[in-house]
Every structure is written in C-alpha cells, then in structure tokens.
N, CA and C atoms as a LAMMPS dump frame, in Angstrom:
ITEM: TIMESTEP
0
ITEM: NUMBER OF ATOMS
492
ITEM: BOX BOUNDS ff ff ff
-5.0000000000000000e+02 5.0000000000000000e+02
-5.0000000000000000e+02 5.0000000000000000e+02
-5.0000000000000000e+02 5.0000000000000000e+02
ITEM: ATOMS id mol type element x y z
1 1 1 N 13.282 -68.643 -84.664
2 1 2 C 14.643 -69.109 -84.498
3 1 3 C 15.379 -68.878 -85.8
4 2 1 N 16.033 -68.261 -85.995
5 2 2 C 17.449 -68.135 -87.14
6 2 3 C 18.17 -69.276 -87.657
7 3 1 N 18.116 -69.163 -88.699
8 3 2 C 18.422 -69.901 -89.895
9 3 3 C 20.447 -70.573 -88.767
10 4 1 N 21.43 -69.975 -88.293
11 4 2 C 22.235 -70.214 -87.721
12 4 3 C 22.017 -70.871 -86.873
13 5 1 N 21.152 -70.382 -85.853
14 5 2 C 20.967 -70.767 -84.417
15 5 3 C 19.97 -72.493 -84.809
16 6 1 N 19.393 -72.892 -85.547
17 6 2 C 18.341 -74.026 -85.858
18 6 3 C 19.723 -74.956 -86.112
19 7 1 N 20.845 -74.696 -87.228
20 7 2 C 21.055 -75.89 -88.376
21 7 3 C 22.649 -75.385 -87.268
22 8 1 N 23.314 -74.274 -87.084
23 8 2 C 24.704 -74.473 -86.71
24 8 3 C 25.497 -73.855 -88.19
25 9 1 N 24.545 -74.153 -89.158
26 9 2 C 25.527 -73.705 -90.396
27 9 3 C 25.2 -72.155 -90.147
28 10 1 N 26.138 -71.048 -90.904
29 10 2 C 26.214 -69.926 -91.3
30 10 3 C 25.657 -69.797 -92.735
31 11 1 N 24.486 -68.465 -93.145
32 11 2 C 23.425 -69.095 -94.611
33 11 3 C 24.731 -68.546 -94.91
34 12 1 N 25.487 -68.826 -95.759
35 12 2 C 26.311 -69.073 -97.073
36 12 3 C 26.503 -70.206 -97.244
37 13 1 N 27.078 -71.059 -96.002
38 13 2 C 26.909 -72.504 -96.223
39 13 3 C 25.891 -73.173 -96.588
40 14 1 N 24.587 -72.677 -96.343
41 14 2 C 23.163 -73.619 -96.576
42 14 3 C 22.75 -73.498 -98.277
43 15 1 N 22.49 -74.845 -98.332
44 15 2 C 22.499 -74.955 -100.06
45 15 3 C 20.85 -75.133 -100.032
46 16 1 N 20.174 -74.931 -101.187
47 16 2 C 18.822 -75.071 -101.607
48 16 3 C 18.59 -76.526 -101.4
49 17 1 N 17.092 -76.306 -100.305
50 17 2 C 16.599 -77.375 -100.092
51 17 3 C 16.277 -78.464 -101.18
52 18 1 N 16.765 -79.838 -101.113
53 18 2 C 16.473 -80.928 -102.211
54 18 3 C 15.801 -82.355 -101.928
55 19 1 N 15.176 -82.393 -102.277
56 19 2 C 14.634 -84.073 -102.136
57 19 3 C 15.736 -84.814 -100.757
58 20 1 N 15.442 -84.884 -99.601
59 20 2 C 16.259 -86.042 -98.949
60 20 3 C 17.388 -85.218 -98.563
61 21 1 N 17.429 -83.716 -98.544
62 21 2 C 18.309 -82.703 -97.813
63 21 3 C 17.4 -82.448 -96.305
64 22 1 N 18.516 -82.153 -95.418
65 22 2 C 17.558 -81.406 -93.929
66 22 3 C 17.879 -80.041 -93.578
67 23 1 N 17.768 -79.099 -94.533
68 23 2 C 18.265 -77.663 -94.306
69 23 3 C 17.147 -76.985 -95.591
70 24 1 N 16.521 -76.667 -95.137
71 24 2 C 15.746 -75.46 -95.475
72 24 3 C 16.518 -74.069 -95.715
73 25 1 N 16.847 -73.619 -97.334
74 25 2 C 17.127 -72.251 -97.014
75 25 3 C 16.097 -71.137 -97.55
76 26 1 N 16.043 -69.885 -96.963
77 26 2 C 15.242 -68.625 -97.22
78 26 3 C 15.474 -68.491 -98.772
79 27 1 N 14.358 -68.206 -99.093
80 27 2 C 14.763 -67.596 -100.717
81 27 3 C 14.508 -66.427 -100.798
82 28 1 N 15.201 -64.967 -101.135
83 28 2 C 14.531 -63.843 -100.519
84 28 3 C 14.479 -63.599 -102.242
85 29 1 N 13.724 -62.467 -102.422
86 29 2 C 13.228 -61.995 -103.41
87 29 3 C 14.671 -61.251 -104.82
88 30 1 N 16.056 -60.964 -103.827
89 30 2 C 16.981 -60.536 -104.568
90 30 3 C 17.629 -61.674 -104.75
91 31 1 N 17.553 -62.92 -104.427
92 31 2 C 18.157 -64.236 -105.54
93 31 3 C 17.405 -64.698 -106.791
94 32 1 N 15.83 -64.644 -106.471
95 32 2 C 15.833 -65.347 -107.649
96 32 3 C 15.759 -64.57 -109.331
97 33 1 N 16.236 -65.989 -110.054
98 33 2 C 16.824 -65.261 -111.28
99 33 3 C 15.824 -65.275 -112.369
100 34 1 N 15.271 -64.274 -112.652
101 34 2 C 13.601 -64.143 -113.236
102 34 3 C 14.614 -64.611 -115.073
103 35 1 N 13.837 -65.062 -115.75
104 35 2 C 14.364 -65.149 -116.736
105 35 3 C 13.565 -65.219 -117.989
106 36 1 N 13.502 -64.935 -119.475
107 36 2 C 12.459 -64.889 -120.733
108 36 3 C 12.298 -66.903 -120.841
109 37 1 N 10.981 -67.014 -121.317
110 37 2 C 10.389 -68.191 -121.08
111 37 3 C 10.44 -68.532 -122.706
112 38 1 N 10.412 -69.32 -123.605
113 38 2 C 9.814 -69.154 -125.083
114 38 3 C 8.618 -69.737 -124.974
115 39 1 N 8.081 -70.023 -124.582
116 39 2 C 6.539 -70.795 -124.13
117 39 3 C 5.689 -69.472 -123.597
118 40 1 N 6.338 -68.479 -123.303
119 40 2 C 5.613 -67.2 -123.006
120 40 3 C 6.15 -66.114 -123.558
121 41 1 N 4.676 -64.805 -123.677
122 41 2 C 5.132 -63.728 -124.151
123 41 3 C 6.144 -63.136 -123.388
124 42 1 N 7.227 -62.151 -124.406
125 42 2 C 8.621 -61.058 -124.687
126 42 3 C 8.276 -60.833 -122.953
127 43 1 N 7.266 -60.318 -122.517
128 43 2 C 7.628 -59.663 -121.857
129 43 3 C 6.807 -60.36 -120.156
130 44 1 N 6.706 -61.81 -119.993
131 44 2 C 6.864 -62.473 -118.653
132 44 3 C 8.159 -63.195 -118.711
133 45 1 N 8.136 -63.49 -117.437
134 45 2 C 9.524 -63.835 -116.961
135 45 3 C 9.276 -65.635 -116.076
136 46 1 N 10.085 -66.456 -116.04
137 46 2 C 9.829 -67.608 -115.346
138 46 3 C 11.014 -67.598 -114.296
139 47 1 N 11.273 -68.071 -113.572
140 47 2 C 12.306 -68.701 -112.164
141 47 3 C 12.464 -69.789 -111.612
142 48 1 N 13.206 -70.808 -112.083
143 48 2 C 13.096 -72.077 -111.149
144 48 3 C 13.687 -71.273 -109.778
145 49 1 N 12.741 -71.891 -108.654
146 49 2 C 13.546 -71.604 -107.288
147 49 3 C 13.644 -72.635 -106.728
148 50 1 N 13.288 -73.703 -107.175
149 50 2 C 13.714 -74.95 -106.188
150 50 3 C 14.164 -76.405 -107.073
151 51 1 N 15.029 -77.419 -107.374
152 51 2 C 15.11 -78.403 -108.264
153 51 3 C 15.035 -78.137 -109.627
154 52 1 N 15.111 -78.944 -110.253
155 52 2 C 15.109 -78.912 -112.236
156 52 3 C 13.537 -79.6 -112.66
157 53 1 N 13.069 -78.76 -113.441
158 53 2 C 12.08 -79.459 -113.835
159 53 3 C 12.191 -80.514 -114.732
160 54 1 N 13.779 -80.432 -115.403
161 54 2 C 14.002 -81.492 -116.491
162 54 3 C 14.147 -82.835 -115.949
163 55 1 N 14.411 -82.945 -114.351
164 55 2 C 14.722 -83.636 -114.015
165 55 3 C 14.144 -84.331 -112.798
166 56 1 N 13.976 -85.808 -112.753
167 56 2 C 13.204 -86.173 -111.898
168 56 3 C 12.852 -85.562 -110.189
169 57 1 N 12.041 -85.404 -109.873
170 57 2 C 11.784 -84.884 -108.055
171 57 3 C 10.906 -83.624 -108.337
172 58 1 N 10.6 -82.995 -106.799
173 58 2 C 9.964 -82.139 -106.522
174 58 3 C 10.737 -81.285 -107.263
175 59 1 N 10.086 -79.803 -108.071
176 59 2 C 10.696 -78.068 -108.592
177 59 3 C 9.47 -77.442 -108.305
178 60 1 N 9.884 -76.242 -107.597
179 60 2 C 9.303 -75.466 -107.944
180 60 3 C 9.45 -73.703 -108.978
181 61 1 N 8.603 -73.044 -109.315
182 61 2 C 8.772 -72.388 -110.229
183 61 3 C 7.785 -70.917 -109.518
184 62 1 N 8.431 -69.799 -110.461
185 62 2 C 7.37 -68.672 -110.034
186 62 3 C 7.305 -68.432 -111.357
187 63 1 N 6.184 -67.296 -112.068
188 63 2 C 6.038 -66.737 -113.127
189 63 3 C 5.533 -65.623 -112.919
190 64 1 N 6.548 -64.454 -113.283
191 64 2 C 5.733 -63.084 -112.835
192 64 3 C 5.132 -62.675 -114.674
193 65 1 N 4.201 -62.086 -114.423
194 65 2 C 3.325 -61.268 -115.701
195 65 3 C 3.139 -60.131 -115.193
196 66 1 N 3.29 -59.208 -116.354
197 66 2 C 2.976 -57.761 -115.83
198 66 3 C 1.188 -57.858 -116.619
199 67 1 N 0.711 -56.8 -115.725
200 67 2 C -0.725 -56.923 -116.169
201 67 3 C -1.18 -56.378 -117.389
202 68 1 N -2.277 -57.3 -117.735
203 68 2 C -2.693 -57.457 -119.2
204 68 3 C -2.201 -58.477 -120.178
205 69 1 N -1.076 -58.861 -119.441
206 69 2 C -0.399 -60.238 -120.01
207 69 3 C -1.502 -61.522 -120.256
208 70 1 N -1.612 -62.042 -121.129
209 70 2 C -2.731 -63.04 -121.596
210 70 3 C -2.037 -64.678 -121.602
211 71 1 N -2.439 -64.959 -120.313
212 71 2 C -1.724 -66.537 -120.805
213 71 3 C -2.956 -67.442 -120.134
214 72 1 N -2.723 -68.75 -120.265
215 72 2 C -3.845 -69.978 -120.324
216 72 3 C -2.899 -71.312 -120.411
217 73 1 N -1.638 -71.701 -119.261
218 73 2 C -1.245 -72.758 -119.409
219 73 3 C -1.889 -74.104 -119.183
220 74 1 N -1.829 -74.665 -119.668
221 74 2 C -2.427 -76.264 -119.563
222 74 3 C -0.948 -77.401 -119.241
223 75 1 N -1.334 -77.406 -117.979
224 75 2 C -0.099 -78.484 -117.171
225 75 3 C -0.373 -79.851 -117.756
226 76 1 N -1.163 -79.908 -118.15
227 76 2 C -1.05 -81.913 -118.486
228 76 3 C -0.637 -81.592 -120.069
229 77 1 N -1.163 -80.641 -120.746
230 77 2 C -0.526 -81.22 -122.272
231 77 3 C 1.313 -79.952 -122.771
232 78 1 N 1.574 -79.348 -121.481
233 78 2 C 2.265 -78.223 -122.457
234 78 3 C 2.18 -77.101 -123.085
235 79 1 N 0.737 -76.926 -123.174
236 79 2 C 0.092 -75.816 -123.781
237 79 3 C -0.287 -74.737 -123.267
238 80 1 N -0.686 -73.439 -124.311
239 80 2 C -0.9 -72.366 -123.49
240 80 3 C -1.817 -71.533 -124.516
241 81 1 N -2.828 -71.132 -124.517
242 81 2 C -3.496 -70.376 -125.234
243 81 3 C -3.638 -68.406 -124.884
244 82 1 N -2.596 -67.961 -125.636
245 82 2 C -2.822 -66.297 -125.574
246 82 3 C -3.946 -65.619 -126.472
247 83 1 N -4.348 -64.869 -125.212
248 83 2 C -5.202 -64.274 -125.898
249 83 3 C -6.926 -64.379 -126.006
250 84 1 N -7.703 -63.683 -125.461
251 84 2 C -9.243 -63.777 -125.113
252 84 3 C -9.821 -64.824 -126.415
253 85 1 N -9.802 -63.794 -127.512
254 85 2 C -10.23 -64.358 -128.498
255 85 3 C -9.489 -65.619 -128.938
256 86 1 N -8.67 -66.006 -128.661
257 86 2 C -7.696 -67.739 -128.809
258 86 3 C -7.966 -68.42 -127.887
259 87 1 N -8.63 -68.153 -126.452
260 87 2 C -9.337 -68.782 -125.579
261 87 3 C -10.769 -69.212 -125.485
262 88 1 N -11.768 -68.031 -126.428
263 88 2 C -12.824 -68.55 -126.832
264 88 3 C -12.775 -69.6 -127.653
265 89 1 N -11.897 -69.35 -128.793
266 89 2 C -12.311 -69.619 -129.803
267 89 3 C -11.556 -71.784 -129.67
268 90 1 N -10.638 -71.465 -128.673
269 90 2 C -10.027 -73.222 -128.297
270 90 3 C -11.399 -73.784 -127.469
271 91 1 N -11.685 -72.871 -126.412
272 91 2 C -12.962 -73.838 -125.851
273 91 3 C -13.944 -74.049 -126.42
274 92 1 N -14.166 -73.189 -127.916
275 92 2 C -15.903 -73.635 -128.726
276 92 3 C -15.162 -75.262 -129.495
277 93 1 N -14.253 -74.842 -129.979
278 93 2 C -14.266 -75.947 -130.986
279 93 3 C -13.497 -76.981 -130.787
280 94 1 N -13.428 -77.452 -129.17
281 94 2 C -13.564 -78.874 -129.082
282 94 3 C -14.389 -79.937 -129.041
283 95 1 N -14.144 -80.712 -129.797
284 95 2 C -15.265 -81.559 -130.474
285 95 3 C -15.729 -82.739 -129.188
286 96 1 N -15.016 -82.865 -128.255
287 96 2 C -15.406 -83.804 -126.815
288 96 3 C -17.136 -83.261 -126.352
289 97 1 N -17.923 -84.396 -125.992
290 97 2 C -18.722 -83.769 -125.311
291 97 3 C -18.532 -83.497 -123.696
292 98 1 N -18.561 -82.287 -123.078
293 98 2 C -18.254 -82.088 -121.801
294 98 3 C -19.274 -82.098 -120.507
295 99 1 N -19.197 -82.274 -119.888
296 99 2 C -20.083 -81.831 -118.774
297 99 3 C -19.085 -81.707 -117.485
298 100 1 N -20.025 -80.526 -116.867
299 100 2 C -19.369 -80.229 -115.343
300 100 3 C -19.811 -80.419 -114.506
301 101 1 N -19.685 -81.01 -113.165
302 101 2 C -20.166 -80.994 -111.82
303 101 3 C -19.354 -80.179 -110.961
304 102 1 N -20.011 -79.044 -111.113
305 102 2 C -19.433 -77.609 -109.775
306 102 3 C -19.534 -78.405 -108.015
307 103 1 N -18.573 -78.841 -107.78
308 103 2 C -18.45 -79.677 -106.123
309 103 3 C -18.219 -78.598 -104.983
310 104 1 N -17.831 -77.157 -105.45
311 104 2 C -17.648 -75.942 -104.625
312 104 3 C -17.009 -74.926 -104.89
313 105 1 N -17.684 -73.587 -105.078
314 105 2 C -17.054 -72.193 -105.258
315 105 3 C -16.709 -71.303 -104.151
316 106 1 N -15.432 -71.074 -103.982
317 106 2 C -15.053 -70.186 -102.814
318 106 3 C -14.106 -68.824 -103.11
319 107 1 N -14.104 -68.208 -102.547
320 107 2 C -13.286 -67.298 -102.706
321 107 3 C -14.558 -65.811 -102.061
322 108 1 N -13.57 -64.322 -102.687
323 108 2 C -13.721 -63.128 -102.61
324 108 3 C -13.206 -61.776 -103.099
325 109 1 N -13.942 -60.851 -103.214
326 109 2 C -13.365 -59.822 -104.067
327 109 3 C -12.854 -60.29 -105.5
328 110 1 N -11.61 -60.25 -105.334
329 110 2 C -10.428 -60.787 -106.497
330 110 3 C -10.049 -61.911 -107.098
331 111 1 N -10.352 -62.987 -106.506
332 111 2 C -9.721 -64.385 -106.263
333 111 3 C -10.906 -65.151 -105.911
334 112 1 N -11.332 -65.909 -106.973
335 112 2 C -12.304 -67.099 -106.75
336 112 3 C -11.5 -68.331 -107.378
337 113 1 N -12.346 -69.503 -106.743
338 113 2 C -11.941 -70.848 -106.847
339 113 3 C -12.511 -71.738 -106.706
340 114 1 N -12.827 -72.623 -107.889
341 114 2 C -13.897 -73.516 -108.197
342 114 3 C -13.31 -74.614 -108.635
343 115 1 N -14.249 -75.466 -107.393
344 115 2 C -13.697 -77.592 -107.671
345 115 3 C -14.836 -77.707 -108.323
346 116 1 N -14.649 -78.813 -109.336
347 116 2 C -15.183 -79.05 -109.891
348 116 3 C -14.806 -80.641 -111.039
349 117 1 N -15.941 -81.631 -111.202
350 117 2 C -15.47 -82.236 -112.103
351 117 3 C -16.027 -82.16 -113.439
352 118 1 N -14.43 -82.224 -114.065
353 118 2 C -15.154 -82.067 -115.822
354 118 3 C -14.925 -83.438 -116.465
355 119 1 N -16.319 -83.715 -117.48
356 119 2 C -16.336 -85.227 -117.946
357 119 3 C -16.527 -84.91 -119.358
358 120 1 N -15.314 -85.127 -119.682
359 120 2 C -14.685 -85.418 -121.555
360 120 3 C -15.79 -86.751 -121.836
361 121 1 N -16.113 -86.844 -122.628
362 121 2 C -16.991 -88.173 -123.075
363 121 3 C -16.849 -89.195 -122.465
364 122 1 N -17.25 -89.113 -121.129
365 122 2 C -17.874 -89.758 -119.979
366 122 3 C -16.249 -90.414 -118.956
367 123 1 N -15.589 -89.265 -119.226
368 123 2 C -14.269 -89.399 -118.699
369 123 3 C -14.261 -88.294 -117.685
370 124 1 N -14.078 -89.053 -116.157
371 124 2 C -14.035 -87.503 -115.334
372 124 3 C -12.717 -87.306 -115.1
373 125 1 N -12.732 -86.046 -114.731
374 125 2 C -10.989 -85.207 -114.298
375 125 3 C -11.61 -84.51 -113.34
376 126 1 N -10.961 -84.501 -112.754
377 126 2 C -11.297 -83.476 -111.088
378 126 3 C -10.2 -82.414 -111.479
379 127 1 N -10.852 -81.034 -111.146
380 127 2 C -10.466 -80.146 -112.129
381 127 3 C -10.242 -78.815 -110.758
382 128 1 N -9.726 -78.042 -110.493
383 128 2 C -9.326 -76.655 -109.94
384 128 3 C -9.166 -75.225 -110.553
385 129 1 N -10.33 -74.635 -111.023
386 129 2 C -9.57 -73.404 -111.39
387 129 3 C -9.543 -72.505 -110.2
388 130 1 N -8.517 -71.559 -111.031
389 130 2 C -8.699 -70.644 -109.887
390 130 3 C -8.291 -69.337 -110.423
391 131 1 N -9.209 -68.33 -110.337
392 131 2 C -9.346 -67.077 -111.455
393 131 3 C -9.16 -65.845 -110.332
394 132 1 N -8.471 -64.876 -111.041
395 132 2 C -8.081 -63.57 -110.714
396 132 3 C -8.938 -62.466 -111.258
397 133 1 N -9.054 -62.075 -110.587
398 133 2 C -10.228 -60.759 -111.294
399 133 3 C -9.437 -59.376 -111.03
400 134 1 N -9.499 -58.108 -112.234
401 134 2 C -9.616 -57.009 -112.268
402 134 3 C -10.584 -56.288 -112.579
403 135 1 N -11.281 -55.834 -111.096
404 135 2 C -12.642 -55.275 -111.996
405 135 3 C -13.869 -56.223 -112.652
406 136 1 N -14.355 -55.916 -113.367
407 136 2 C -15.107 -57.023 -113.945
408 136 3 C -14.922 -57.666 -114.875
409 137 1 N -13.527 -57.589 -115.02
410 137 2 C -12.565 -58.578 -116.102
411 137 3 C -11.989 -60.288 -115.338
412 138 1 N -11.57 -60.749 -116.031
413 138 2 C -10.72 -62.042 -115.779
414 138 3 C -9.18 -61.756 -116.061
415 139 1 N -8.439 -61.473 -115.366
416 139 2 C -6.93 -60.945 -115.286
417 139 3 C -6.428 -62.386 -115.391
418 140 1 N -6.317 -63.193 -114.517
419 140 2 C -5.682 -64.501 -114.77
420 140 3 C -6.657 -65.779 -114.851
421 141 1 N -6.674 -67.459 -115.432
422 141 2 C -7.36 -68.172 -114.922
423 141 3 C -5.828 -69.133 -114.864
424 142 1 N -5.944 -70.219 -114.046
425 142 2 C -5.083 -71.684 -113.629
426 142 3 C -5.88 -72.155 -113.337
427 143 1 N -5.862 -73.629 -114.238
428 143 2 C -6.301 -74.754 -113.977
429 143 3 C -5.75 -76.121 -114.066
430 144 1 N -5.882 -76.719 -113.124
431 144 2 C -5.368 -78.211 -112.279
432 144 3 C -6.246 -79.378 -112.884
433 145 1 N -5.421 -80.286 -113.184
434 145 2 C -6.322 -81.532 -113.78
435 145 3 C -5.866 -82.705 -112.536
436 146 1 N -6.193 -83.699 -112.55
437 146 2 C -6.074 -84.718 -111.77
438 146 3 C -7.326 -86.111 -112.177
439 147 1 N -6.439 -86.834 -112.912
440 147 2 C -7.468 -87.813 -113.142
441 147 3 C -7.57 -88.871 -111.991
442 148 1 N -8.737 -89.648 -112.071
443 148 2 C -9.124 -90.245 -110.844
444 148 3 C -8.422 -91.277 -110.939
445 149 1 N -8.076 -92.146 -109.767
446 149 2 C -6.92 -93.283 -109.832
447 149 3 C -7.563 -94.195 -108.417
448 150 1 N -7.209 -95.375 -108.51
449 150 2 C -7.156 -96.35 -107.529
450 150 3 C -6.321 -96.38 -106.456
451 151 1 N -6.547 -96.295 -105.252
452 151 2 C -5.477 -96.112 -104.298
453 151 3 C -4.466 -97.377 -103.948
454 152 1 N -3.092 -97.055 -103.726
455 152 2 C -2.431 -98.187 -104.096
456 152 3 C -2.501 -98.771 -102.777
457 153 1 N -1.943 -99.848 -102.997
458 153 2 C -2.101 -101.119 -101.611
459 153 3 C -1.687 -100.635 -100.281
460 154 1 N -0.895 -99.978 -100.254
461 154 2 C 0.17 -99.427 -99.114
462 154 3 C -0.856 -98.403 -98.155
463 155 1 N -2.141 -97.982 -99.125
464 155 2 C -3.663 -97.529 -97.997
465 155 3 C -4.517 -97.783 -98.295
466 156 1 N -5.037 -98.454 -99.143
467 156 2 C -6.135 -98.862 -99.687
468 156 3 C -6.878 -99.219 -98.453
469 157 1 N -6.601 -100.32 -97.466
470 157 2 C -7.377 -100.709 -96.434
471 157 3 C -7.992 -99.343 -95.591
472 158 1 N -7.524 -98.332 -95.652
473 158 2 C -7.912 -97.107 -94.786
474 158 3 C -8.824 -96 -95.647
475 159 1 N -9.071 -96.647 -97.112
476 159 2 C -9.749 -95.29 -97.365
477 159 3 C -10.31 -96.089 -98.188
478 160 1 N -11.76 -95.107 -98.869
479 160 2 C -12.684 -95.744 -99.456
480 160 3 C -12.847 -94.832 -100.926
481 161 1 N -13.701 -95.262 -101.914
482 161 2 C -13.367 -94.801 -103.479
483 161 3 C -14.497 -93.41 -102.701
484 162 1 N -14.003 -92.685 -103.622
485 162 2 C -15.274 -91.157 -103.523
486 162 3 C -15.407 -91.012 -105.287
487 163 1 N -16.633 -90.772 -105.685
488 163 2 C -16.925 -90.696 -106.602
489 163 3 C -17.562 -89.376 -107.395
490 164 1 N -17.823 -88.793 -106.169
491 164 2 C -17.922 -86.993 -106.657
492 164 3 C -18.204 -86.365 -105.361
C-alpha cells in the first residue's frame, strides 16, 4: 500500500517519523545527508536519519566507511580505537581481570556474531559483537554492552532473573 493511499497525506507533506508521531516516512538513499564526523577518520562519513542524538528519545544514525577504514567504537564510554596495532595494544593493557562466557556463535561466510558475557573483576556485562570479515581478515568489529539490571515492578511478576 503507498505511502498516499495508507496516511491520505501526499510524501511532501509527511515529516520524519518522531517519538509519539503516526506517519512513517521512506528514507530513500538520495536524502540522507552523509556528513565528516571528528570522532572519525577524513575520510568516513556519519548521517543522523531519524531524531537528535543530543537530544532526549529514540535517533537513529548510519556510518558509511570505505574499506580498510579502521574504527573500534565503544558506545558506553565515547570511544574509538583506530587502528590494528591501537586495538591490540588497548586490549593487552587493561589492567581489569576479565573473563568470558561465549552463550552463542552464529553467523556465516562474512558476518559472525557472538553473545557472550564479559566479567570485569567479577562484574558481568552481557556483551554482542558482531564482526565482518574480508577474507581472512577482520574488516569491521561492533560491540554492544548491556549491564544486568533488575526488572522494574510494572513486570517483575511475569519474569524471572536469568543469570547466564
């Protein structure tokens, strides 16, 4: 069904979907506005396509890299480590003791993806990477943190703690 025929509006009228809006619009590939990041190398590009990240609610974002581009963002602190040798050399010399519990590896070819929890000095984080392969290289890795939390009152009665 067409974006007209669903809502009645004509898409020029339809504004980008927002928190507590009921119109969904298409985002086609010639709107969004790719733009230089300073948190990333000269030559990737970032795009908000949906909300402000400065600002409270759901955003979303794309990040194109041309290949060989070296990045390693870290969503909980801000950070980003470029570069193989700046990626070894951040994961030897943290002084935390770590351990992992691998909970499941999936994927194929190109694209694998591993749950897993990692325990900082006896601190777990339920953890997601999820790695890109060229060849028998590592082209991209992303990884997801999520620390464990108590479920609030509003379901607590319906669900029970899971512990790994």
């Amino acid at each position: 069904m067409s974006q007209k025929a669903s809502t009645g509006a004509q898409p020029s009228e339809v504004q980008p979907h927002q928190l507590g809006q009921e119109v969904f619009k298409a985002i086609l590939p010639e709107d969004v506005d790719w733009k230089p990041f300073p948190a990333f190398p000269p030559s990737v590009r970032l795009a908000v396509v949906v909300g402000q990240p400065s600002k409270p609610g759901p955003y979303t974002i794309r990040v194109k890299s041309p290949h060989g581009a070296k990045l390693m963002p870290h969503k909980h602190s801000g950070e980003r480590t470029r570069g193989r040798r700046n990626i070894q050399g951040q994961r030897a010399s943290q002084p935390s003791k770590k351990r992992f519990t691998v909970r499941r590896i999936i994927g194929g070819g190109d694209l694998w993806i591993t749950e897993f929890i990692l325990t900082y000095d006896g601190k777990p984080s339920y953890t997601v990477s999820i790695m890109e392969f060229k060849g028998d290289k590592v082209a991209r890795e992303t990884q997801y943190f999520a620390d464990p939390f108590v479920a609030p009152a509003s379901r607590a009665q319906w669900v029970e703690r899971m512990d790994t």
